[in-house]
C-alpha positions in Angstrom: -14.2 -32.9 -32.5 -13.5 -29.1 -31.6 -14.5 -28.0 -28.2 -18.0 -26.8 -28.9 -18.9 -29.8 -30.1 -18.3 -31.7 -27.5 -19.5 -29.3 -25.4 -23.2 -30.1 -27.5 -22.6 -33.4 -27.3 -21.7 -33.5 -23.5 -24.8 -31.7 -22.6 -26.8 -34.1 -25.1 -25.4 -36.4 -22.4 -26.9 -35.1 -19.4 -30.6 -35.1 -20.8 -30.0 -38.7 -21.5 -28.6 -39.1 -18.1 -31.7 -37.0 -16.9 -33.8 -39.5 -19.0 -32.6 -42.9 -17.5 -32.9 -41.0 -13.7 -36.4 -40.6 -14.5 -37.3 -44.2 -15.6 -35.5 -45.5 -12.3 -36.2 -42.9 -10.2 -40.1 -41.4 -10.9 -40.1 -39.4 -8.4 -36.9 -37.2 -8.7 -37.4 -33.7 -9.2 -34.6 -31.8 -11.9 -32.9 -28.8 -11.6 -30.3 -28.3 -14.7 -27.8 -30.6 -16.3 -25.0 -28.7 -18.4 -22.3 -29.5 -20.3 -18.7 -28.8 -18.5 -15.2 -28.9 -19.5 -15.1 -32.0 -18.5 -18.0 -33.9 -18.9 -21.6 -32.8 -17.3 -23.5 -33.2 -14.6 -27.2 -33.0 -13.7 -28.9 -32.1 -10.2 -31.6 -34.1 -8.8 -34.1 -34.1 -5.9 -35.6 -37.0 -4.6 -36.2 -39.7 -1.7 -33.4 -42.2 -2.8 -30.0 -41.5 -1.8 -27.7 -42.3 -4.9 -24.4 -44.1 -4.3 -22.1 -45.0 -6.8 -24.0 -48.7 -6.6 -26.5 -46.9 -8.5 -23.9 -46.0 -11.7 -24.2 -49.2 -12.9 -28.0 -49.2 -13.5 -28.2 -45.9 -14.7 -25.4 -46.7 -17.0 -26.8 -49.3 -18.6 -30.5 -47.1 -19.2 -28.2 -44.5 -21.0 -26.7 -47.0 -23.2 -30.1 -48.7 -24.3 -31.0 -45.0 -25.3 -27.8 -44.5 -26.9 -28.1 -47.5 -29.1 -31.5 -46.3 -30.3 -30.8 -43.5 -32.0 -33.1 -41.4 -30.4 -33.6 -38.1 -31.8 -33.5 -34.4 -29.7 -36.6 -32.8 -30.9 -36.8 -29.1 -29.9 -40.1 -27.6 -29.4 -40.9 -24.3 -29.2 -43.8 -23.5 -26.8 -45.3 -20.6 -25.0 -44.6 -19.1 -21.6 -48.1 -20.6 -20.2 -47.5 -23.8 -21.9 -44.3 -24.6 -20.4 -45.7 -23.7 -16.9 -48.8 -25.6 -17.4 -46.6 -28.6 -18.4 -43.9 -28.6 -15.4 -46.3 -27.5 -13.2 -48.5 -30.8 -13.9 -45.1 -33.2 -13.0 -44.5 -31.3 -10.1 -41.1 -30.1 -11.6 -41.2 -26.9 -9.1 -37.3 -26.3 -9.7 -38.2 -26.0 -14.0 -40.7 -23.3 -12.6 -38.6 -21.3 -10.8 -35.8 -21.6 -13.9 -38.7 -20.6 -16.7 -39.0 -17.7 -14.2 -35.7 -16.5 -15.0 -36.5 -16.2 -19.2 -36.8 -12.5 -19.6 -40.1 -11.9 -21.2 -40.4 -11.7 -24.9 -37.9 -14.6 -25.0 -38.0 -17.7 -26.8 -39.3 -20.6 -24.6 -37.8 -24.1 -25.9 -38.1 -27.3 -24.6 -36.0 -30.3 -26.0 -37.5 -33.7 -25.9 -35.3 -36.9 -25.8 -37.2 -40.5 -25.1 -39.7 -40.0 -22.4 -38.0 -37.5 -21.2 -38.6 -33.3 -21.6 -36.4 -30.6 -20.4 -36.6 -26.8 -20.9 -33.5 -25.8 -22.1 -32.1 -23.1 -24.7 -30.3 -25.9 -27.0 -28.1 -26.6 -29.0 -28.2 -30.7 -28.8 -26.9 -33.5 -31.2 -29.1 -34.6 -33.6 -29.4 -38.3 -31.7 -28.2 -40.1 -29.1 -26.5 -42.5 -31.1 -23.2 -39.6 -31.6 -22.8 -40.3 -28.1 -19.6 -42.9 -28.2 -18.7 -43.5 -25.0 -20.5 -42.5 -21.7 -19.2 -42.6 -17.9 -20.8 -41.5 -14.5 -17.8 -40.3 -12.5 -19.2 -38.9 -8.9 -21.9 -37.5 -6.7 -21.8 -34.7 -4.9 -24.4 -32.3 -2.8 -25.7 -29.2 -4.3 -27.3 -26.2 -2.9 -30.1 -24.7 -5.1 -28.9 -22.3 -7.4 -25.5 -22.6 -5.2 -27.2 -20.8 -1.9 -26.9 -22.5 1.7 -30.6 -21.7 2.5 -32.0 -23.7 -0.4 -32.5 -26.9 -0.5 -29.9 -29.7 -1.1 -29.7 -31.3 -4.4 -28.0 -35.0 -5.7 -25.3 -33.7 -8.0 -24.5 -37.3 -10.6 -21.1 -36.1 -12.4 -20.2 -38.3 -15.8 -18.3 -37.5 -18.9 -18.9 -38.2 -22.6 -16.7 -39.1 -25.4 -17.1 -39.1 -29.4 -15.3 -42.4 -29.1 -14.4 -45.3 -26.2 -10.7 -44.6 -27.2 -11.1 -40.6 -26.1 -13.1 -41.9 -23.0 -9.6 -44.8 -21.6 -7.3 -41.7 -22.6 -9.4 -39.5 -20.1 -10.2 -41.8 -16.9 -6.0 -42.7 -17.6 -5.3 -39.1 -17.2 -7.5 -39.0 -14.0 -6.2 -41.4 -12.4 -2.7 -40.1 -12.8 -3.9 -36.6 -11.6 -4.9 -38.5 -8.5 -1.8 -39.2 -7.7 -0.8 -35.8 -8.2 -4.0 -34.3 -6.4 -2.6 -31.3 -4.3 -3.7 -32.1 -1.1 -2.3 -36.0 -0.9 1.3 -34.8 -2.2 0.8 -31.6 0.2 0.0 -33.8 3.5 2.7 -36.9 2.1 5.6 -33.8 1.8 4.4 -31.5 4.8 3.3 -28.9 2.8 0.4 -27.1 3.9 -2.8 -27.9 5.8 -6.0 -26.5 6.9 -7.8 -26.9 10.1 -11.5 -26.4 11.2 -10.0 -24.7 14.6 -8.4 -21.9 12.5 -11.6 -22.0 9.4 -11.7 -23.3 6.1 -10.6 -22.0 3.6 -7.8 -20.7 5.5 -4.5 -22.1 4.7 -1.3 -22.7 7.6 2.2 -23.0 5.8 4.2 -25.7 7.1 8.3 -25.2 6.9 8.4 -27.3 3.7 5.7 -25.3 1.9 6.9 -21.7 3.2 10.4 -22.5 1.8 8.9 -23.2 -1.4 7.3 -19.8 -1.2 9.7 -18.1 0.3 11.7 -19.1 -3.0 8.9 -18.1 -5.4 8.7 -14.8 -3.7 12.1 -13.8 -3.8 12.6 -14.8 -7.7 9.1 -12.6 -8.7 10.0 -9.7 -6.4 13.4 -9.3 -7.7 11.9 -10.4 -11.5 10.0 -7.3 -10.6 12.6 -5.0 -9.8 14.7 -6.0 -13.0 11.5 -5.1 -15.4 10.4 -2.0 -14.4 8.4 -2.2 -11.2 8.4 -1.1 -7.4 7.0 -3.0 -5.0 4.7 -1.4 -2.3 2.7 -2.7 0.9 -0.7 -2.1 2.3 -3.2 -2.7 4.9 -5.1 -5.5 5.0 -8.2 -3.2 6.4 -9.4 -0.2 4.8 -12.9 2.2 5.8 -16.1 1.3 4.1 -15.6 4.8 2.4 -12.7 3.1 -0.1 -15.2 0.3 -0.3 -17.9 2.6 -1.0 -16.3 4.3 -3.5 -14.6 1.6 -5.5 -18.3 0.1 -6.0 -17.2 -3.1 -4.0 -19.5 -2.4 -1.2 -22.7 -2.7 -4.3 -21.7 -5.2 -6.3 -19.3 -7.4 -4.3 -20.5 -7.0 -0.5 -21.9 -11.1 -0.9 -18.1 -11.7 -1.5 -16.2 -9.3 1.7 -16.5 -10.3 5.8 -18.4 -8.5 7.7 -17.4 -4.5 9.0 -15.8 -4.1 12.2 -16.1 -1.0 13.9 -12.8 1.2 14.2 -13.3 4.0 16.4 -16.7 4.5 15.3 -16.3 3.6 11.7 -16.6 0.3 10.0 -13.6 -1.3 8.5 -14.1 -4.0 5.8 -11.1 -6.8 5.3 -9.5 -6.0 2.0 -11.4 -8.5 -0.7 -8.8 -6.6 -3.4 -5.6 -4.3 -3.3 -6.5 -2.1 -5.9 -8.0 1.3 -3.9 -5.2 0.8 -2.0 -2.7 1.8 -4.7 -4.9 4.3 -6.0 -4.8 6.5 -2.9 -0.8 6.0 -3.5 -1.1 7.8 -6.6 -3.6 10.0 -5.2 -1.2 11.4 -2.1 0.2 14.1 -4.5 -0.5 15.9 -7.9 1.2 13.5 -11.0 2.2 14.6 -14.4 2.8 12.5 -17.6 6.7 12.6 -16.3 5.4 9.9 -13.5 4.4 7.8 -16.1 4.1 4.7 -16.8 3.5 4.0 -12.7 4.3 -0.1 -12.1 3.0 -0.9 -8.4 3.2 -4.5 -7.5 2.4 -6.1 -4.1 2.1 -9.3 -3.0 -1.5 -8.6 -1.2 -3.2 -10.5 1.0 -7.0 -10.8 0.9 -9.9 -12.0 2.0 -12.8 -13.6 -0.1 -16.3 -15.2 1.3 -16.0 -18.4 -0.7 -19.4 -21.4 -0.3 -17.4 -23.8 1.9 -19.0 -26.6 -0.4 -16.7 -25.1 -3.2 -13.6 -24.8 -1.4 -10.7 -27.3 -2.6 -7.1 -27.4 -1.0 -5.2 -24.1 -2.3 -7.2 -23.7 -5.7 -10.4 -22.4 -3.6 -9.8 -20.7 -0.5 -10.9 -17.8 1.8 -7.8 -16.2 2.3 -5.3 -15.8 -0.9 -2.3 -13.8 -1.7 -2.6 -11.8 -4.9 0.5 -11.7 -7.1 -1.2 -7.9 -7.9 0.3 -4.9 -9.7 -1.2 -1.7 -11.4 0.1 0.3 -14.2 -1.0 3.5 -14.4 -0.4 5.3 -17.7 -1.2 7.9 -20.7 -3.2 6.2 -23.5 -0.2 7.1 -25.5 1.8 4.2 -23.6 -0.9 1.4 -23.8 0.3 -1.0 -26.4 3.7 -1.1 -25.2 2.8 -1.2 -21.7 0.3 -4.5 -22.4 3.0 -5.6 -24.7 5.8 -5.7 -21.9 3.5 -7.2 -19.9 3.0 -10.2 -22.0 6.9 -10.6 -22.5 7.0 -10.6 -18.7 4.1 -13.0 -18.1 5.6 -16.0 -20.6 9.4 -15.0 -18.9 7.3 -15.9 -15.4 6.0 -19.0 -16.9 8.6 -20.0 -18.8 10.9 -19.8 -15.3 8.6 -21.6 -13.6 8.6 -24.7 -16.1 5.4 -23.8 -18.3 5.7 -24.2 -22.0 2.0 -24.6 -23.9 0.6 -20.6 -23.3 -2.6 -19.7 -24.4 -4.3 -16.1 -24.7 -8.0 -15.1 -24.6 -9.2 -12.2 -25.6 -12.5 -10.4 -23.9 -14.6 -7.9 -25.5 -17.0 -5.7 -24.3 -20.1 -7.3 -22.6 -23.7 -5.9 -22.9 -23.5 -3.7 -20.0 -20.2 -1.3 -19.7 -18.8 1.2 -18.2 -16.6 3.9 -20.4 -16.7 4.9 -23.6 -16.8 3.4 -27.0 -13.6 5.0 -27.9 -11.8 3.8 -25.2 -12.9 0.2 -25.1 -12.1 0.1 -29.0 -8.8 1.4 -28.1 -7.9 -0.7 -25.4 -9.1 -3.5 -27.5 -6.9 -2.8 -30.4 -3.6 -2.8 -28.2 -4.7 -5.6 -26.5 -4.9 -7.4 -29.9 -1.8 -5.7 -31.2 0.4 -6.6 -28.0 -0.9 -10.8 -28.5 0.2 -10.6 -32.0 3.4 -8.9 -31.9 4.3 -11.5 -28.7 3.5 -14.4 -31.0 0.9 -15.8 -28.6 -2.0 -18.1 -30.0 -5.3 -16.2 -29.4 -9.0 -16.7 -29.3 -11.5 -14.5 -28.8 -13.8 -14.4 -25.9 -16.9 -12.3 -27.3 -18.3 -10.3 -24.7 -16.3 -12.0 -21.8 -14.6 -8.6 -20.3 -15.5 -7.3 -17.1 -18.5 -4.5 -17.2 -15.1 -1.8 -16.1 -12.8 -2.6 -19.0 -11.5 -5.4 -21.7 -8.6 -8.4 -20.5 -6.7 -10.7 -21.7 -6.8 -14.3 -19.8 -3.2 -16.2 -20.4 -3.6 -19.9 -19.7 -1.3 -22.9 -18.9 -1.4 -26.1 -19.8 -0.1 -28.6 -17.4 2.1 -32.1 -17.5 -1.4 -33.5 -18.0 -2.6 -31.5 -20.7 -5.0 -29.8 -18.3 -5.4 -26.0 -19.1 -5.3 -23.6 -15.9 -6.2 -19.8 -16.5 -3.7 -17.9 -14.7 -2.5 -14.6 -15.6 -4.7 -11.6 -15.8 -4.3 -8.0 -17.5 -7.5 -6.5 -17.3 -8.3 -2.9 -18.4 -10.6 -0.5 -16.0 -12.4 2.5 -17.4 -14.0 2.3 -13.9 -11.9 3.2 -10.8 -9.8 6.1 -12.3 -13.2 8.0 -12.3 -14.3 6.9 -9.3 -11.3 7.7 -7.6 -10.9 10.7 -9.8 -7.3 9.8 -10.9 -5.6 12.9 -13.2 -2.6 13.5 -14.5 -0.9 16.8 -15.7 -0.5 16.2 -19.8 2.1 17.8 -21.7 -0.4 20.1 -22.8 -0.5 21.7 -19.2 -4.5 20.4 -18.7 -5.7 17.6 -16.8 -5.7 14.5 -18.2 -7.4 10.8 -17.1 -5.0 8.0 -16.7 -5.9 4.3 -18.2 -5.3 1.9 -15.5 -4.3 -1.8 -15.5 -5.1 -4.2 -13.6 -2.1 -7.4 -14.0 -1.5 -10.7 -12.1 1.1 -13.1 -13.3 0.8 -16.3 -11.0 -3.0 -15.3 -9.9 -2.6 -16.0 -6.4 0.4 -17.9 -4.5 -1.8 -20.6 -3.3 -3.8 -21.6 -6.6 -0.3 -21.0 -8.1 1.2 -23.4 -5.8 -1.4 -26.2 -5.9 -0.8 -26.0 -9.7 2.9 -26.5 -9.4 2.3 -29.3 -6.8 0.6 -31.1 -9.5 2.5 -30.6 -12.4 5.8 -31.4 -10.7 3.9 -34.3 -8.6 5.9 -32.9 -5.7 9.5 -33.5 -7.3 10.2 -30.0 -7.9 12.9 -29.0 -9.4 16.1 -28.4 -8.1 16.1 -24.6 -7.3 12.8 -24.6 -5.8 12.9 -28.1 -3.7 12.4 -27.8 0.1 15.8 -30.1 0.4 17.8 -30.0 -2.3 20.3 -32.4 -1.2 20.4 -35.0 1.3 23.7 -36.5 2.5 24.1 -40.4 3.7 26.6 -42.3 5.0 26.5 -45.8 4.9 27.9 -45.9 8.4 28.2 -44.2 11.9 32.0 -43.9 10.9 31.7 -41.5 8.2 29.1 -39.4 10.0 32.0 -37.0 10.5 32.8 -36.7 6.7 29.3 -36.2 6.2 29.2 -33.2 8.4 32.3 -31.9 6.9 30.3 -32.3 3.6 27.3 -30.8 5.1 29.5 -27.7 6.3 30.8 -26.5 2.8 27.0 -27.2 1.0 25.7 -24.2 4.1 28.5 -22.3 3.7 26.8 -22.5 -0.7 23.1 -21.7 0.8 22.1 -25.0 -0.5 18.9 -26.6 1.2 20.4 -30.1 2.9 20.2 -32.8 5.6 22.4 -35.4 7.1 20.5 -38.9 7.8 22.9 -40.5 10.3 19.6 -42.9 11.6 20.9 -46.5 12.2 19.4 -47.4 9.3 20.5 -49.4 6.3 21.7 -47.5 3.2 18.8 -48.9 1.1 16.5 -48.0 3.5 17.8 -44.4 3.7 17.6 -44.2 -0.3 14.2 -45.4 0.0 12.8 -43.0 2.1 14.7 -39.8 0.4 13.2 -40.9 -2.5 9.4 -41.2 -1.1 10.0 -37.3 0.0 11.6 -36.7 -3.8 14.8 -35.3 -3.1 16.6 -34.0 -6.2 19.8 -35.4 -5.1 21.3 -37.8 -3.3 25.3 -38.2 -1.8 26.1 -41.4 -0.4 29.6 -41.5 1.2 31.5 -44.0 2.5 35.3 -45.2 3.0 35.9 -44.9 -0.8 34.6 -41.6 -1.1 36.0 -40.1 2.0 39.8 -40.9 0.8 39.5 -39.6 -2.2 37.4 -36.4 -1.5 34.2 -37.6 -3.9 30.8 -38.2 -3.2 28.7 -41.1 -4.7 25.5 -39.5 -6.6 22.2 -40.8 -6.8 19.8 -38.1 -8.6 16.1 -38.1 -8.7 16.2 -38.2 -12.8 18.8 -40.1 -13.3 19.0 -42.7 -10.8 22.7 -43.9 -9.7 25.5 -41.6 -11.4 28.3 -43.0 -9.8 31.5 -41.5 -7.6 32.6 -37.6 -8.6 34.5 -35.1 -6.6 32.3 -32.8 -4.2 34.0 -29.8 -5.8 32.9 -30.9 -9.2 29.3 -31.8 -7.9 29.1 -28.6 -6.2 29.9 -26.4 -9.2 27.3 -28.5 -11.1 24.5 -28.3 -8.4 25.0 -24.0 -8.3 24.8 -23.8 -12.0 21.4 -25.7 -12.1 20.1 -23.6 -9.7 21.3 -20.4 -10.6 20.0 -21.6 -14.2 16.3 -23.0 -12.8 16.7 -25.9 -14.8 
């Protein structure tokens, strides 16, 4: 079944869910109930407090309507006639949503059982396509996701063609809880967040920040090598950049509150983008300063619901992996093009090999002109294909300032993550009132592009947490090797060991606790240590090491020289 499908058939799922609510529950008032990526969900009001108890009861109304083939009749009704009917249940929350149809617009309403729900469509054509069916969670929901509404009962559950698809899925959950993020994150002493410092806000421990500290140095040197200088700015800027980048009308929900600076207000930085423009700006530039590559690895500062923040994939406070080329239209397609290249080089390095593009057009409302979105498309589309990359199309997904492409990863799960970002704007070089001198001697407006490889560090990082499930590898491990003697005797050797592997910059510890060697092996293991030397009097006469790898398991005695030269080459290689 291809993706939309199941997308019909998932939100066929939450009307039934919907449905069995309402026999149990008569009372509950609905809100909406879509199909997701995975699975649906549908948001309820009402007296009884659901607990996953409940599932089981609900559960077992959806499958009586499964199994009789009840059909999804669609009705099409009038404006009065839908309010009359929601209005007589007391479904105020259908009201305030049949507000929202523009006038002129086709009312529906889609009618499964006893149960009716306005809703645009498309649905199965009966409940019996529904195979398999499972309510996963609840979870509180604001009122069209604001804080001063009232709070809804969110019921999450999933839906399957067949029961086979359905085991394959809740297996695949269950392993992603082990690799969840935050558990590995607190078990390694990665990160953490406190309610002293705010949520959403994200401390570094030592094990974490070497991590990143190693991420940062490969991408800012990756940089260098491919064309780019790196740049810093403020993380404060007057409302006047704000003003004039638009930020301050359509994205003042998403930016903290001005301070006052010497009698003008400040805003935090919510993006880095004015920022670089006012580099450009700070002298006259001619088509011999292009291509411009800026990148910067930005800090900034986003007002995030706290009921949607989630360990480093949601947060407040996020650094951008952000550049900005600024070039002729001349240089686009090759510009996009090497951008591409560099993106799967990123991805690739990092362990990544199932890449995916999407391509977004122009939405209803846009800025710029037809010539230049058609352009931009076209070597957009030209730069995928040349790269090889499979494509879809996102019809009318761009932003209203320019088309992008979305690049996503798929994970050790098989869980797709959209990461990188090269996004087009038509918008801020007139804004900002960006020129350049043209061959020609006249005046010329640059295209500008808006690129992130990784997204942000600490989405970036939770991703990698879970993919690896905290056994990174080698060249990016907190600790790449841990020595152990089996004894207090050979301490000294271990030391001597110890010496040579700082005097390589390789990340190590000695564990000289009176502890038994078993018990030592057990707990590098539990912090996944790539490699293991256990030495004794064997291995100090002859000058070897006895290695124990987190892949491989025990490899036996070798000389330390000879494990040495291996251990550089796998890090200097990333393997």
């Amino acid at each position: 079944m291809d993706k939309q499908e199941l997308q019909k058939l998932r939100h066929s799922a939450a009307h039934i869910m919907a449905a069995a609510v309402q026999k149990i529950y008569p009372d509950a008032k609905f809100d909406i109930g879509p199909g997701t990526d995975e699975g649906f969900y549908y948001d309820f009001d009402m007296e009884h407090r659901l607990v996953p108890d409940d599932f089981k009861e609900i559960e077992k109304e959806m499958k009586k309507m499964i199994g009789r083939h009840l059909p999804f009749e669609r009705m099409e009704v009038s404006r009065e006639e839908a309010h009359k009917f929601f209005e007589e249940r007391g479904q105020t929350f259908k009201l305030s949503r049949l507000d929202d149809i523009p006038e002129g617009e086709v009312v529906s309403l889609y009618k499964v059982g006893d149960f009716t729900d306005l809703c645009r469509g498309p649905h199965i054509e009966n409940t019996s396509k529904i195979g398999a069916i499972k309510l996963m969670s609840i979870a509180g929901s604001y009122f069209r996701g604001n804080e001063k509404n009232p709070m809804l009962q969110r019921i999450y559950g999933t839906a399957f063609e067949t029961k086979e698809e359905l085991q394959e899925y809740l297996t695949r959950i269950e392993e992603a809880k082990k690799r969840d993020h935050r558990k590995i994150g607190q078990e390694l002493e990665l990160f953490s967040t406190h309610e002293e410092i705010g949520p959403g806000l994200i401390c570094w421990h030592p094990n974490g920040a070497r991590i990143r500290h190693e991420i940062e140095t490969f991408w800012k040197q990756a940089h260098y090598e491919n064309g780019y200088e790196l740049v810093y700015t403020p993380h404060v800027g007057r409302a006047f950049l704000w003003q004039t980048s638009g930020h301050l009308d359509f994205y003042r929900d998403g930016m903290y509150s001005s301070m006052d600076i010497d009698g003008d207000p400040y805003y935090v930085k919510p993006m880095n983008c004015p920022f670089h423009i006012m580099i450009y700006k700070e002298r006259p530039r001619s088509y011999r300063d292009l291509p411009a590559r800026w990148a910067e690895l930005g800090t900034v500062y986003r007002y995030e619901n706290s009921g949607s923040l989630h360990g480093l994939m949601r947060v407040r406070g996020f650094t951008q992996d952000d550049a900005h080329i600024i070039c002729a239209q001349e240089q686009i397609e090759d510009e996009i093009r090497e951008v591409l290249r560099f993106s799967m080089f990123m991805w690739k390095s990092f362990g990544f090999k199932e890449i995916k593009a999407y391509l977004a057009t122009k939405p209803a409302k846009a800025v710029g002109d037809d010539a230049s979105w058609q352009k931009a498309l076209v070597s957009l589309e030209k730069a995928v294909k040349a790269e090889g990359i499979q494509c879809e199309v996102d019809e009318g997904g761009g932003a209203f300032y320019g088309p992008k492409i979305d690049l996503k990863i798929k994970d050790a799960l098989g869980r797709e993550w959209q990461t990188s970002t090269i996004q087009f704007d038509f918008n801020l070089p007139e804004r900002f009132d960006m020129t350049y001198v043209g061959q020609d001697g006249l005046k010329h407006r640059p295209f500008m592009v808006h690129r992130a490889l990784l997204g942000s560090l600490e989405r970036f990082f939770g991703i990698l947490v879970e993919h690896y499930a905290g056994a990174f590898p080698v060249w990016l491990a907190p600790e790449q090797v841990r020595i152990l003697p089996i004894s207090e005797k050979f301490v000294a050797y271990a030391d001597k060991l110890a010496e040579q592997l700082k005097a390589n910059r390789i990340r190590y510890s000695v564990d000289d606790a009176a502890d038994t060697i078993g018990g030592k092996i057990r707990r590098a293991r539990n912090q996944r240590i790539p490699f293991l030397l256990v030495v004794g009097e064997r291995e100090e006469a002859a000058g070897e090491v006895a290695v124990r790898s987190r892949a491989k398991g025990e490899e036996g005695a070798c000389k330390f020289d000879d494990f040495l030269a291996r251990l550089k080459k796998e890090i200097e290689e990333k393997i």
